[in-house]
Structures are given as C-alpha cells and as structure tokens.
PDB file of N, CA, C and O in Angstrom:
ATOM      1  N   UNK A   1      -6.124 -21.364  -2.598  1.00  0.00           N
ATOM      2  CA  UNK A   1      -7.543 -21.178  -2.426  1.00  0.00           C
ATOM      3  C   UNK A   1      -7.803 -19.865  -1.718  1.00  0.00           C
ATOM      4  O   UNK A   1      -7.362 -19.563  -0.609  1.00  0.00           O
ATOM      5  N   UNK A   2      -8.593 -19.102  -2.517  1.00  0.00           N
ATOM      6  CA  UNK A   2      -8.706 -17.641  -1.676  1.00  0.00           C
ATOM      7  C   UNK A   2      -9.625 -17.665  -0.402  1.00  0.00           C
ATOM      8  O   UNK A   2     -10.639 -18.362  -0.429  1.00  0.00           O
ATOM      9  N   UNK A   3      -9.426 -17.205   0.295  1.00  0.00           N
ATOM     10  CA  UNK A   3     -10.298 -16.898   1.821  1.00  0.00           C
ATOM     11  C   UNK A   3      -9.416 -17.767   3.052  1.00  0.00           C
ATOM     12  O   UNK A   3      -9.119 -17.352   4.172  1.00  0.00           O
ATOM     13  N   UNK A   4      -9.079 -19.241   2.377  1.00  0.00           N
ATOM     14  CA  UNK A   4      -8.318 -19.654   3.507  1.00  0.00           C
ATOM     15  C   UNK A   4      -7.753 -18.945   4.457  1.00  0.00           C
ATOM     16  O   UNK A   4      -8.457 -18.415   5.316  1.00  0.00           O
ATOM     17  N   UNK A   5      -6.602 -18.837   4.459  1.00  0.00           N
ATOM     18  CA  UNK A   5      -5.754 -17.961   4.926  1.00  0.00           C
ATOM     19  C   UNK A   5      -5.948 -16.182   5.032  1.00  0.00           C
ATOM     20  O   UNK A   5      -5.339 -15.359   5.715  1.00  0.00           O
ATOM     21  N   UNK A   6      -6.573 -16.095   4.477  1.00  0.00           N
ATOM     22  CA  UNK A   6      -6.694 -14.962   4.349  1.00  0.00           C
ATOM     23  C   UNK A   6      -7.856 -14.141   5.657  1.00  0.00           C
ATOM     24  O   UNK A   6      -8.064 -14.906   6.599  1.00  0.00           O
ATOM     25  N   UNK A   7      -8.505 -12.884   5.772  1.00  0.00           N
ATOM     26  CA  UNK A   7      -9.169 -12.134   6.467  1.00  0.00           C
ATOM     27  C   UNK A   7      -9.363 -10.892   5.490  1.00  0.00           C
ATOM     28  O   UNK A   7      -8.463 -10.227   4.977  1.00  0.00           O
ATOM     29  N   UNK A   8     -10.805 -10.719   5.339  1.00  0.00           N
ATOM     30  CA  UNK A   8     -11.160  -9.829   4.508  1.00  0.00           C
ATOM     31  C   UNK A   8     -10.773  -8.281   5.326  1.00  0.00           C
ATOM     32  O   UNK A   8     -10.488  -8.131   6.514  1.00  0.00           O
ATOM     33  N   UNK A   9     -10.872  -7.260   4.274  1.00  0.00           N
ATOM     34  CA  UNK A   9      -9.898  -6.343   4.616  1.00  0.00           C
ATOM     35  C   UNK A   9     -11.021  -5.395   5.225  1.00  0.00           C
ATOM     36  O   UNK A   9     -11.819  -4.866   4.451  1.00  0.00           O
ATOM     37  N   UNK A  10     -11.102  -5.166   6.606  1.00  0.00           N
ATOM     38  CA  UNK A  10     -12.552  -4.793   7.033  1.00  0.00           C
ATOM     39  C   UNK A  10     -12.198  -3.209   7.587  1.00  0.00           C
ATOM     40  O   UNK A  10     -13.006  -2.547   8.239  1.00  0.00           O
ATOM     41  N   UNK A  11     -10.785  -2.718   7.186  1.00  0.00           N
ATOM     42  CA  UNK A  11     -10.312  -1.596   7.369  1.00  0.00           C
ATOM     43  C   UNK A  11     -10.864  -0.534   6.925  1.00  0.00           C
ATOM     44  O   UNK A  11     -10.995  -0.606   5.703  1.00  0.00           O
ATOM     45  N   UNK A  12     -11.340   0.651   7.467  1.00  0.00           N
ATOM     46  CA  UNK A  12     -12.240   1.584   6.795  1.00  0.00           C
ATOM     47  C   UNK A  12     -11.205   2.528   6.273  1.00  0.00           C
ATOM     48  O   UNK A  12     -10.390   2.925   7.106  1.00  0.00           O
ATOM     49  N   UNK A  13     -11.080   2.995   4.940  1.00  0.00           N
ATOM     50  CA  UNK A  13     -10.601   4.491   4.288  1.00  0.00           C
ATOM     51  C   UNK A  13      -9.705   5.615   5.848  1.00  0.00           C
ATOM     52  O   UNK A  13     -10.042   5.911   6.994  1.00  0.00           O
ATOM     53  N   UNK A  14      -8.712   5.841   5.121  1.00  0.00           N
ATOM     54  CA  UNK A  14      -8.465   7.196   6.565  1.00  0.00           C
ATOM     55  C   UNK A  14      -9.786   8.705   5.675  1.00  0.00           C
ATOM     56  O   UNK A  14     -10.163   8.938   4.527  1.00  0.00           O
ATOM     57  N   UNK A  15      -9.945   9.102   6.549  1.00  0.00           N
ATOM     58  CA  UNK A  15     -10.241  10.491   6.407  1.00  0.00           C
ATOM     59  C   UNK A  15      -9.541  11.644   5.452  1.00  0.00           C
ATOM     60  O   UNK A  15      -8.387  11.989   5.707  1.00  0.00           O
ATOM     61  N   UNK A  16     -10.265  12.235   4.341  1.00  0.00           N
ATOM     62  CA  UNK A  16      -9.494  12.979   3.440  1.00  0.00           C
ATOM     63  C   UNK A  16      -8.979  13.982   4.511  1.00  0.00           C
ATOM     64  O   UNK A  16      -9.496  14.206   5.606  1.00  0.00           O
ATOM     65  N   UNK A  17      -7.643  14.651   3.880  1.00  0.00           N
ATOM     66  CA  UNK A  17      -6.727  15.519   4.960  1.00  0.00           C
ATOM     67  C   UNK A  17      -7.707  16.981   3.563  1.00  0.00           C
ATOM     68  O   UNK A  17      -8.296  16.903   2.485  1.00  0.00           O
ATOM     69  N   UNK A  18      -7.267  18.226   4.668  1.00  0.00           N
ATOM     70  CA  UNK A  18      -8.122  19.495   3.816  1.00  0.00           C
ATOM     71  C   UNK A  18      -7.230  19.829   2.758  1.00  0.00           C
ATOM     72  O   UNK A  18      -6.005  19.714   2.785  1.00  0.00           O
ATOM     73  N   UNK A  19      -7.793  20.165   2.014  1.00  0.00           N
ATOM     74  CA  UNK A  19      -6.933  20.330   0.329  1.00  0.00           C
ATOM     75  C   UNK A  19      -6.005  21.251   0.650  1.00  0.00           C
ATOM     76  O   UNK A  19      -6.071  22.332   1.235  1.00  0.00           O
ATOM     77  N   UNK A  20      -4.964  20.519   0.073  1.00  0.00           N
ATOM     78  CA  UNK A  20      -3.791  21.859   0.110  1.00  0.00           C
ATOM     79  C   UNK A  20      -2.575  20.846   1.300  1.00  0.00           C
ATOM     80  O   UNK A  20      -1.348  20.903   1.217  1.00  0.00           O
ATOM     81  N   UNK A  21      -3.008  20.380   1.860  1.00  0.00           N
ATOM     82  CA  UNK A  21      -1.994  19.428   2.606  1.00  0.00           C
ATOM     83  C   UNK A  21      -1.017  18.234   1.637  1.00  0.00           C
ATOM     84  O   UNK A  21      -1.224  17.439   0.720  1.00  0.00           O
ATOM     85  N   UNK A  22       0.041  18.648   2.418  1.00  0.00           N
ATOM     86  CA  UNK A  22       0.885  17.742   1.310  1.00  0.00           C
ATOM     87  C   UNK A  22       1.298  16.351   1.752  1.00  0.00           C
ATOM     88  O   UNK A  22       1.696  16.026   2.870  1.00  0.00           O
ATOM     89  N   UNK A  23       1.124  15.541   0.614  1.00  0.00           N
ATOM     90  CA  UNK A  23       1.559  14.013   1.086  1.00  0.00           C
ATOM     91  C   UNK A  23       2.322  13.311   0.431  1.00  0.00           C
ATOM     92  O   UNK A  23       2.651  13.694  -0.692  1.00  0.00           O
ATOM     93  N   UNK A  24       2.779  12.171   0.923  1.00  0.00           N
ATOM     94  CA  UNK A  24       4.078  11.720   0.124  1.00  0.00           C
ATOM     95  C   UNK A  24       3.428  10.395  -0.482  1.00  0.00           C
ATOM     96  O   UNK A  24       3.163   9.469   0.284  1.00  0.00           O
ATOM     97  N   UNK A  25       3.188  10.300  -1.743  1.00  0.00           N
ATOM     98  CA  UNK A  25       2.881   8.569  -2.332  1.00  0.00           C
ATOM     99  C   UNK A  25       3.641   7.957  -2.488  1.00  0.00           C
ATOM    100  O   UNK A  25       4.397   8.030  -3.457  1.00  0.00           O
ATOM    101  N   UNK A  26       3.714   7.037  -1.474  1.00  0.00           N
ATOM    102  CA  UNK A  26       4.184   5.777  -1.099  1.00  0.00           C
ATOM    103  C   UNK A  26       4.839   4.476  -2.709  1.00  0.00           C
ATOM    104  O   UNK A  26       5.773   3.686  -2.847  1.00  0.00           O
ATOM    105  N   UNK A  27       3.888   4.862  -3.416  1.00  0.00           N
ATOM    106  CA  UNK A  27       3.782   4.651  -4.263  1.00  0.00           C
ATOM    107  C   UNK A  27       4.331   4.456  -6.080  1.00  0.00           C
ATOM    108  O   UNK A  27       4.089   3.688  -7.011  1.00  0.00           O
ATOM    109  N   UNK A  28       5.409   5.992  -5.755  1.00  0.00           N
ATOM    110  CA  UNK A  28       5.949   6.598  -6.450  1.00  0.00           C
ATOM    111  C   UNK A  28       6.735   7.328  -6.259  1.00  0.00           C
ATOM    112  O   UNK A  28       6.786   8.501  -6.628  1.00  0.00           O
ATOM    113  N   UNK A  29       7.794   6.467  -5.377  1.00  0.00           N
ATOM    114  CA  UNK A  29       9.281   6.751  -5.156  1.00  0.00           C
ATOM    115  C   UNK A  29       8.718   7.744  -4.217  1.00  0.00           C
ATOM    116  O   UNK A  29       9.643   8.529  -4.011  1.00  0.00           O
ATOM    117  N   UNK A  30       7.973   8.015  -3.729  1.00  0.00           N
ATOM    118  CA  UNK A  30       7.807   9.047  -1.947  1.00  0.00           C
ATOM    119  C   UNK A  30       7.642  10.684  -2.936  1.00  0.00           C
ATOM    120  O   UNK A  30       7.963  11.815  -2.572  1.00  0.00           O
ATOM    121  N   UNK A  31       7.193  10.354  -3.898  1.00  0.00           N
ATOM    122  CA  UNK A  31       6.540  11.267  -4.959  1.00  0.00           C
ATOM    123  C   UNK A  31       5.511  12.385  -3.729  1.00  0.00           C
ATOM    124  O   UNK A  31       4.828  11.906  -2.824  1.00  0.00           O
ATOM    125  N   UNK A  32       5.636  13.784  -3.991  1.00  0.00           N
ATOM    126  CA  UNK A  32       5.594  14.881  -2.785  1.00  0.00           C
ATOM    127  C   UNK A  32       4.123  15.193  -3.811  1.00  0.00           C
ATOM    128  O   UNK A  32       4.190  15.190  -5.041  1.00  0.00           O
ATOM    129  N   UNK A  33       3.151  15.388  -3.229  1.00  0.00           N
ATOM    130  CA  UNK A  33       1.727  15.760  -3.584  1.00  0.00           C
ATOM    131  C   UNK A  33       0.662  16.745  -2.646  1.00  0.00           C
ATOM    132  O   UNK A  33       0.278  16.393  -1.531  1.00  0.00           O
ATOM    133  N   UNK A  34       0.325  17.819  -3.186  1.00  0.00           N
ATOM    134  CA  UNK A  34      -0.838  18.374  -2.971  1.00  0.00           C
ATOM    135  C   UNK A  34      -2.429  17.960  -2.448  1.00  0.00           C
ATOM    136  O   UNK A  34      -3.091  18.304  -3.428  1.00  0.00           O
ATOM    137  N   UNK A  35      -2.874  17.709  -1.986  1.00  0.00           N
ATOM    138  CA  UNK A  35      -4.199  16.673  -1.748  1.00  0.00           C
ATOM    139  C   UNK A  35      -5.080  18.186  -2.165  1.00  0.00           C
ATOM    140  O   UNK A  35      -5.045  19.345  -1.753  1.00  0.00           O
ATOM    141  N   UNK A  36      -5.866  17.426  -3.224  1.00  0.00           N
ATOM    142  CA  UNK A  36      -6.729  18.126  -4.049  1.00  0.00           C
ATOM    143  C   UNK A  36      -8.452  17.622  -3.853  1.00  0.00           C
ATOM    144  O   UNK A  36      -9.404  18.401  -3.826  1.00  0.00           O
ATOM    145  N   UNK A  37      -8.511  16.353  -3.751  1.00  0.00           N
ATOM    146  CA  UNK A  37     -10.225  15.550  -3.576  1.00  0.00           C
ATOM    147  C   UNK A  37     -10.139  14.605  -3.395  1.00  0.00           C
ATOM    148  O   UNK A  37      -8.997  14.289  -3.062  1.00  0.00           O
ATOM    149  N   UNK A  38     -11.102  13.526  -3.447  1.00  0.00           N
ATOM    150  CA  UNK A  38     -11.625  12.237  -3.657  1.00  0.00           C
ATOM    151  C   UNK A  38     -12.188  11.925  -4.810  1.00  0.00           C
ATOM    152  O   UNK A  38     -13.208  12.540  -5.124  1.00  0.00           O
ATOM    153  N   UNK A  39     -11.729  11.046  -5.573  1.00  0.00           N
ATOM    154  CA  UNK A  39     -12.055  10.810  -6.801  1.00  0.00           C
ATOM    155  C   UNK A  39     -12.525   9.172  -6.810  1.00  0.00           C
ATOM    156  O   UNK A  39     -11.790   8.404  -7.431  1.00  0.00           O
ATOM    157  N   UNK A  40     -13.237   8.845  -6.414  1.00  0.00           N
ATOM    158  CA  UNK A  40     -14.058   7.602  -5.740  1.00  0.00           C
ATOM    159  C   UNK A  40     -13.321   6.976  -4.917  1.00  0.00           C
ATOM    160  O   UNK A  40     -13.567   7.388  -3.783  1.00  0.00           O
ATOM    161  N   UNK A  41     -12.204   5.846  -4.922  1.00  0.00           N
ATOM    162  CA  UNK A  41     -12.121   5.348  -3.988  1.00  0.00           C
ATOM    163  C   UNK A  41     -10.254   6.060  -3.960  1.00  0.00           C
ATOM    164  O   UNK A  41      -9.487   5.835  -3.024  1.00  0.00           O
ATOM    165  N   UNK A  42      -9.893   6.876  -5.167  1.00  0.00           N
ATOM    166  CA  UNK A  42      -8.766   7.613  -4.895  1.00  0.00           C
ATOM    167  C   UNK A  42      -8.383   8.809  -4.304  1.00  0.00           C
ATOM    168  O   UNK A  42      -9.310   9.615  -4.384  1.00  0.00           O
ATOM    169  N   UNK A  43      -7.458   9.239  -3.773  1.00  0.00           N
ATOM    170  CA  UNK A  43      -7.399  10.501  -3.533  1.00  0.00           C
ATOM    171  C   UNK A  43      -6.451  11.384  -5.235  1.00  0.00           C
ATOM    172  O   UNK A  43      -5.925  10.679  -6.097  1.00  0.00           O
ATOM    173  N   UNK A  44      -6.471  12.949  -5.308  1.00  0.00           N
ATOM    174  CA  UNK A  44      -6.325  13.002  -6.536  1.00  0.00           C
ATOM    175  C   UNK A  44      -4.910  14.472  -5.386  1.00  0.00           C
ATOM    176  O   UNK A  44      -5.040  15.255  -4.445  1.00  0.00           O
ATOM    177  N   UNK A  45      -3.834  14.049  -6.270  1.00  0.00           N
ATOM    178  CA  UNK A  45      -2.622  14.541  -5.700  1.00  0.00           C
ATOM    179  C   UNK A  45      -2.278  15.415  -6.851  1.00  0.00           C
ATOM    180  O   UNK A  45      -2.558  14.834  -7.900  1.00  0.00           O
ATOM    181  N   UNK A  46      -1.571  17.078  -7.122  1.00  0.00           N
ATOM    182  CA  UNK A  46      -1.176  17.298  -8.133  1.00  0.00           C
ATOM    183  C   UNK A  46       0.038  17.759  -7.494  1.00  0.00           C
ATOM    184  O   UNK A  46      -0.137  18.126  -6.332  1.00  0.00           O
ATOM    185  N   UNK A  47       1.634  17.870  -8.088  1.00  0.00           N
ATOM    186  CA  UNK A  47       2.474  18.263  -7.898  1.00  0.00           C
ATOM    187  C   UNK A  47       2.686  19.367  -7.293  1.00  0.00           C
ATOM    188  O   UNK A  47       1.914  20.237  -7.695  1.00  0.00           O
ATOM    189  N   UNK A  48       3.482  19.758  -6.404  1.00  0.00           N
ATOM    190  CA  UNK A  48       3.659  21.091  -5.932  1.00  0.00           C
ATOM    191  C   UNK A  48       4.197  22.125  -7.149  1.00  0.00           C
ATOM    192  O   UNK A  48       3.535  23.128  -7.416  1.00  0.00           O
ATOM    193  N   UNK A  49       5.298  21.848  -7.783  1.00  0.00           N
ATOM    194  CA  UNK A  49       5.807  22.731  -8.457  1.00  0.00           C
ATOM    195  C   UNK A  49       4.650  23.038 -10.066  1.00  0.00           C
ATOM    196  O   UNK A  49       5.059  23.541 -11.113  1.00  0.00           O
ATOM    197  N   UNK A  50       3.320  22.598  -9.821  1.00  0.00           N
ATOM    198  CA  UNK A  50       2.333  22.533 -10.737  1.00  0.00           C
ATOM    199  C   UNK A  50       2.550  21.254 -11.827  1.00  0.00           C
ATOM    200  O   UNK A  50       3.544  20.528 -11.856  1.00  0.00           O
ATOM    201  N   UNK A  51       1.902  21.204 -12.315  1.00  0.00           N
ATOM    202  CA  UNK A  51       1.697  20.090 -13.218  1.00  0.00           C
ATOM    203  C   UNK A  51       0.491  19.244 -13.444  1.00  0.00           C
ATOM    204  O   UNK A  51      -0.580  19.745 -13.099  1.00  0.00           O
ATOM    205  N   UNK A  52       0.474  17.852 -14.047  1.00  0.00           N
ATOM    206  CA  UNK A  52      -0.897  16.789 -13.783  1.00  0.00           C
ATOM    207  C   UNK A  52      -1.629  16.473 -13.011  1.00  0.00           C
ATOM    208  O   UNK A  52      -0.749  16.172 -12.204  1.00  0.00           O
ATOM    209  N   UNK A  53      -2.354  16.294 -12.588  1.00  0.00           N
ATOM    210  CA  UNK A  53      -2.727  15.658 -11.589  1.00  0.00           C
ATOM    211  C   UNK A  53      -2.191  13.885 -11.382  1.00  0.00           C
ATOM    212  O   UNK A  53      -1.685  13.186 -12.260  1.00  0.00           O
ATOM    213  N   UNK A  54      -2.510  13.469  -9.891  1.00  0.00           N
ATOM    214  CA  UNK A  54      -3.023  11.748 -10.622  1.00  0.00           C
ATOM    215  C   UNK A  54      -3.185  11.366  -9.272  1.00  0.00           C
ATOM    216  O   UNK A  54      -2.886  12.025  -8.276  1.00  0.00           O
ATOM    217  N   UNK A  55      -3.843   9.883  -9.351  1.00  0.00           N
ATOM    218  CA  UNK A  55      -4.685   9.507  -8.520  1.00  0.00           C
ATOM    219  C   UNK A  55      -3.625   8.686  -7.620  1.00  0.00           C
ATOM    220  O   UNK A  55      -2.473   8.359  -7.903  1.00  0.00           O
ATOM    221  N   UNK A  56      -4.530   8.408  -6.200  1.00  0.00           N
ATOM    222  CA  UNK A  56      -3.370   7.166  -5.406  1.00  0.00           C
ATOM    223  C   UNK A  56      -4.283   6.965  -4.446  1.00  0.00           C
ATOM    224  O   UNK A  56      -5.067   7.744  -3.904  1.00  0.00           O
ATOM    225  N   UNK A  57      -4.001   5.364  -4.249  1.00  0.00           N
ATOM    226  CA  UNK A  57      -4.718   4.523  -3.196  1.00  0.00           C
ATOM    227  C   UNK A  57      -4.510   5.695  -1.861  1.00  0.00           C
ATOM    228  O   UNK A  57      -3.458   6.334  -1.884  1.00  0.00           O
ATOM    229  N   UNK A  58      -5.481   5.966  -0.736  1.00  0.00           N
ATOM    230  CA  UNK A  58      -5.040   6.568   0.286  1.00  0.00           C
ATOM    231  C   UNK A  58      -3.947   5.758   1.035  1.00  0.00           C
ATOM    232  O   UNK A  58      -2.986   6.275   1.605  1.00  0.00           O
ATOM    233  N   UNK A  59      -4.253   4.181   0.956  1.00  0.00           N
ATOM    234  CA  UNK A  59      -3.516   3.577   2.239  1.00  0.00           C
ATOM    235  C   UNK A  59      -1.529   3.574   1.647  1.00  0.00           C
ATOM    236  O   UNK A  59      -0.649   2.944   2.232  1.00  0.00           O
ATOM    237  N   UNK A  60      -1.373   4.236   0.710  1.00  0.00           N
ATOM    238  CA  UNK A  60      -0.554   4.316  -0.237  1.00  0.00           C
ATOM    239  C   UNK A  60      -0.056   5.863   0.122  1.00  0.00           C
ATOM    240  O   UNK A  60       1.017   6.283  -0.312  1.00  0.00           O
ATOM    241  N   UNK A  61      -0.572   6.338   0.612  1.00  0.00           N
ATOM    242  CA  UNK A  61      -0.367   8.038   0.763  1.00  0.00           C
ATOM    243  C   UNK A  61       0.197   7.974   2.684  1.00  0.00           C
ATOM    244  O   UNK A  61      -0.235   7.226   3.561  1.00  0.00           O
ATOM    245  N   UNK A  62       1.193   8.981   2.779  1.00  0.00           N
ATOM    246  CA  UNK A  62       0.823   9.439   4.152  1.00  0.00           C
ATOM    247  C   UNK A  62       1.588  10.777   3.923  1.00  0.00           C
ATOM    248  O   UNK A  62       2.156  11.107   2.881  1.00  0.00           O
ATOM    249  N   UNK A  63       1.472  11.741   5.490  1.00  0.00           N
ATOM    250  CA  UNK A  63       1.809  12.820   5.815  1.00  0.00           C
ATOM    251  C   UNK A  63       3.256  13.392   5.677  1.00  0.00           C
ATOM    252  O   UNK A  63       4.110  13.000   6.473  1.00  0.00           O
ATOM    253  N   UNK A  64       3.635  14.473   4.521  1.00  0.00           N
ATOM    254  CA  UNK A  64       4.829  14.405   4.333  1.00  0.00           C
ATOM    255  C   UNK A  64       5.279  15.310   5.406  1.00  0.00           C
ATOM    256  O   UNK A  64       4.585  16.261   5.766  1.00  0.00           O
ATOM    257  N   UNK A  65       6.722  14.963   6.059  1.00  0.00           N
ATOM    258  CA  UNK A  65       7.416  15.264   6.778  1.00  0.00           C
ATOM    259  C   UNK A  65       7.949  16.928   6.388  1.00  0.00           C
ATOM    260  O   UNK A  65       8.304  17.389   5.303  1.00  0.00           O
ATOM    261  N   UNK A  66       7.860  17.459   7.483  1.00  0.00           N
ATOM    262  CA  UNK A  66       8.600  18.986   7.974  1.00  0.00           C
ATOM    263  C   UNK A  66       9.472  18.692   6.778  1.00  0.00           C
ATOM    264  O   UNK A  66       8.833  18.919   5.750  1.00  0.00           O
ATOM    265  N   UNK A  67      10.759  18.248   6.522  1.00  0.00           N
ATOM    266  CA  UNK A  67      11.536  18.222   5.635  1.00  0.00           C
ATOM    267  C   UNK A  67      11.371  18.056   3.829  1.00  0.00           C
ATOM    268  O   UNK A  67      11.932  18.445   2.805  1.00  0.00           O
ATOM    269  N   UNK A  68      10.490  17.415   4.154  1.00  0.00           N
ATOM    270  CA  UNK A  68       9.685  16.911   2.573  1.00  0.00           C
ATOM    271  C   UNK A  68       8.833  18.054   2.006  1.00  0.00           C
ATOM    272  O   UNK A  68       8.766  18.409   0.830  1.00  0.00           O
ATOM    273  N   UNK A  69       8.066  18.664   3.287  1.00  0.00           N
ATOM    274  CA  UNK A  69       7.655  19.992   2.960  1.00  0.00           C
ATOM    275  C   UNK A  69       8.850  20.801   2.195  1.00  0.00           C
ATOM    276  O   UNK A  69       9.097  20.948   0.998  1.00  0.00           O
ATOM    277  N   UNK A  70       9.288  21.118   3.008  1.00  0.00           N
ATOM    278  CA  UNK A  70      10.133  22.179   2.488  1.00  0.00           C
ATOM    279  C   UNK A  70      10.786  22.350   1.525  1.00  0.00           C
ATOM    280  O   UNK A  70      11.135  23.324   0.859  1.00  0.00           O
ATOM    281  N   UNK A  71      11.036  20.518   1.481  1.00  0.00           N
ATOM    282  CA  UNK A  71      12.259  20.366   0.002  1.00  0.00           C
ATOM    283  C   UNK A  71      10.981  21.368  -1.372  1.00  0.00           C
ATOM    284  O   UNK A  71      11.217  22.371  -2.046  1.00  0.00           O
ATOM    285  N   UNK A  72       9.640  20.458  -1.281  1.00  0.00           N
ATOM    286  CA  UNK A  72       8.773  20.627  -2.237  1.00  0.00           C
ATOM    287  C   UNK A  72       8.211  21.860  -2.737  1.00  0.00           C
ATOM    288  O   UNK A  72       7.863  22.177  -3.874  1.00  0.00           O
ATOM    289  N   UNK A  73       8.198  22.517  -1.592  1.00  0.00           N
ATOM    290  CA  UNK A  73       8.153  24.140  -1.855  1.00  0.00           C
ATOM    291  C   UNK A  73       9.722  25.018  -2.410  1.00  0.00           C
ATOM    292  O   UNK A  73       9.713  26.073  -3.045  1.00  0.00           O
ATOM    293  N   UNK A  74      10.697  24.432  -2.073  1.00  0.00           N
ATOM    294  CA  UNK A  74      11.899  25.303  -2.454  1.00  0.00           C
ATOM    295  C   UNK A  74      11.989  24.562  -4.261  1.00  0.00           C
ATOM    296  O   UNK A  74      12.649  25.026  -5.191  1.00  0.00           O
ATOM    297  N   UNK A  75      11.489  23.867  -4.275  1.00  0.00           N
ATOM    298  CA  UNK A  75      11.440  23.518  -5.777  1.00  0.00           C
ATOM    299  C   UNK A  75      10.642  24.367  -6.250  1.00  0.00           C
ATOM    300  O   UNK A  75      11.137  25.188  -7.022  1.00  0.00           O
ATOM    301  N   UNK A  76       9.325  24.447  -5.987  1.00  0.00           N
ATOM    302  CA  UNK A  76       8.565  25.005  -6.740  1.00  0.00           C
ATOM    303  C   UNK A  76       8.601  26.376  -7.030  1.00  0.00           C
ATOM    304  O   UNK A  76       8.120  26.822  -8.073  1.00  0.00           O
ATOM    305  N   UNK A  77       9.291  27.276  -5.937  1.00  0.00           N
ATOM    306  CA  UNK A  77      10.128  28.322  -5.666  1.00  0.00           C
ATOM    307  C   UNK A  77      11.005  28.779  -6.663  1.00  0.00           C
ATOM    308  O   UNK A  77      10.976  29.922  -7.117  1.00  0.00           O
ATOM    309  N   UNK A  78      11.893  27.770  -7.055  1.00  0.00           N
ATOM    310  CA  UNK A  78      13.252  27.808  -7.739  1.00  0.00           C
ATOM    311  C   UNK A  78      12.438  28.065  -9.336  1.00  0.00           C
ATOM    312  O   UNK A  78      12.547  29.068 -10.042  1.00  0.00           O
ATOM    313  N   UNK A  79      11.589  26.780  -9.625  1.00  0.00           N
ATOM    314  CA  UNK A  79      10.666  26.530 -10.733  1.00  0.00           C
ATOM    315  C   UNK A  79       9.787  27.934 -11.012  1.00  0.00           C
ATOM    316  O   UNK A  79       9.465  28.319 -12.136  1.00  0.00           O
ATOM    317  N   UNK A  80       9.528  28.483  -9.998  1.00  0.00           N
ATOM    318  CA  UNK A  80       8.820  30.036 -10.299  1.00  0.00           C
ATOM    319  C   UNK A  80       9.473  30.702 -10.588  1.00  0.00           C
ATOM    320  O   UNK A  80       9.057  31.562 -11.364  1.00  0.00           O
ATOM    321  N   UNK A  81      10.902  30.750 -10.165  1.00  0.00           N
ATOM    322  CA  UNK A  81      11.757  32.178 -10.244  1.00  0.00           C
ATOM    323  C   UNK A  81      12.269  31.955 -11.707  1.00  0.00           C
ATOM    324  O   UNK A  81      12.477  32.906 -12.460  1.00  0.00           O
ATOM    325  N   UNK A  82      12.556  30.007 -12.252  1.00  0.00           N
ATOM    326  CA  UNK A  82      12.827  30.770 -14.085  1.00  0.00           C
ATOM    327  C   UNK A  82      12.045  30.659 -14.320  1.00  0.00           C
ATOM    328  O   UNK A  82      12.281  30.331 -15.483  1.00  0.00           O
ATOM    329  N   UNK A  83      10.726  30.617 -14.220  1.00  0.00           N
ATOM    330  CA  UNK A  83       9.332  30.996 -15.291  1.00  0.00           C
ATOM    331  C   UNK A  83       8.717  29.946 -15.363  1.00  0.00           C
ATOM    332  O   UNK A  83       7.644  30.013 -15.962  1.00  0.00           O
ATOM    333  N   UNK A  84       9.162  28.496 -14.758  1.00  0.00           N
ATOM    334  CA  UNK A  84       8.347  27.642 -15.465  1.00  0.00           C
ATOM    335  C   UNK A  84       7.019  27.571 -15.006  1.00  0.00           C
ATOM    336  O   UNK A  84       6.165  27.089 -15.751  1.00  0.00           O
ATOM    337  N   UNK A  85       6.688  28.033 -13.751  1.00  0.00           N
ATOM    338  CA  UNK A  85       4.968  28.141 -13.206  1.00  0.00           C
ATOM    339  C   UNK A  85       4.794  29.548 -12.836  1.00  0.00           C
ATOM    340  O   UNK A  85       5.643  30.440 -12.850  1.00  0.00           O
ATOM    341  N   UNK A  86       3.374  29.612 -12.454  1.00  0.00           N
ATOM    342  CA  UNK A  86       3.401  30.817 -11.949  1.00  0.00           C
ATOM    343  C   UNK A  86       3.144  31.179 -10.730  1.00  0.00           C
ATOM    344  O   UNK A  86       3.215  32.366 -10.411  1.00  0.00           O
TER     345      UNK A  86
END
C-alpha cells in the first residue's frame, strides 16, 4: 500500500552548478559531464571530449573529483590532438 511506510519526498532540487562545471552521473557508470542547463526537472550534461548531449536526474549527478577532472580533460586533449574534435 503506497504512503504507508513511506514519507513523501519533500527534498528541494540542489542548485544548478555554472555551466561548464564538470560532474560525474551517478547514473552511468560515473559517466564525466559538462553541466550545460536545466531542461525541466533535468540537468543536460554533454561529454567533455564533445559529443551528445543527455539528460540526468540532479540527485543522480555530483561534483567530479580533482582526479576525474583531469582524467576528462586529458582525454579530450588526446581526442583533439588526432582530430577527432576541435
């Protein structure tokens, strides 16, 4: 029976981080993302090394680590130097 047990989820949204901050979705194997907007109740993440976009619950997202940074940029780095972005 729903409600029993339960407590409605009275948790408010975190605060969008400023575009360009990178986060890790929780979601998708700790998948390394760009924070680009709010796309109603999603935030909209596109790859560092360029690519799709796509959407993810915020409470699903958090702050990627000094290390996670870096990995994500030396990819995209590597990915620039043979041509595949620009």
């Amino acid at each position: 029976m729903y409600g029993e047990n339960m407590r409605p989820n009275t948790q408010e949204p975190p605060e969008p981080p400023t575009p360009g901050t990178l986060l890790v979705d929780t979601s998708r194997d700790d998948r390394v993302g760009e924070f680009r907007g709010v796309a109603g109740p999603y935030w909209s993440l596109r790859p560092v090394g360029g690519g799709a976009e796509w959407e993810a619950e915020p409470r699903r997202l958090r702050p990627a680590l000094v290390s996670e940074q870096l990995r994500a940029r030396t990819a995209r780095l590597n990915a620039r130097s043979r041509g595949e972005v620009l």
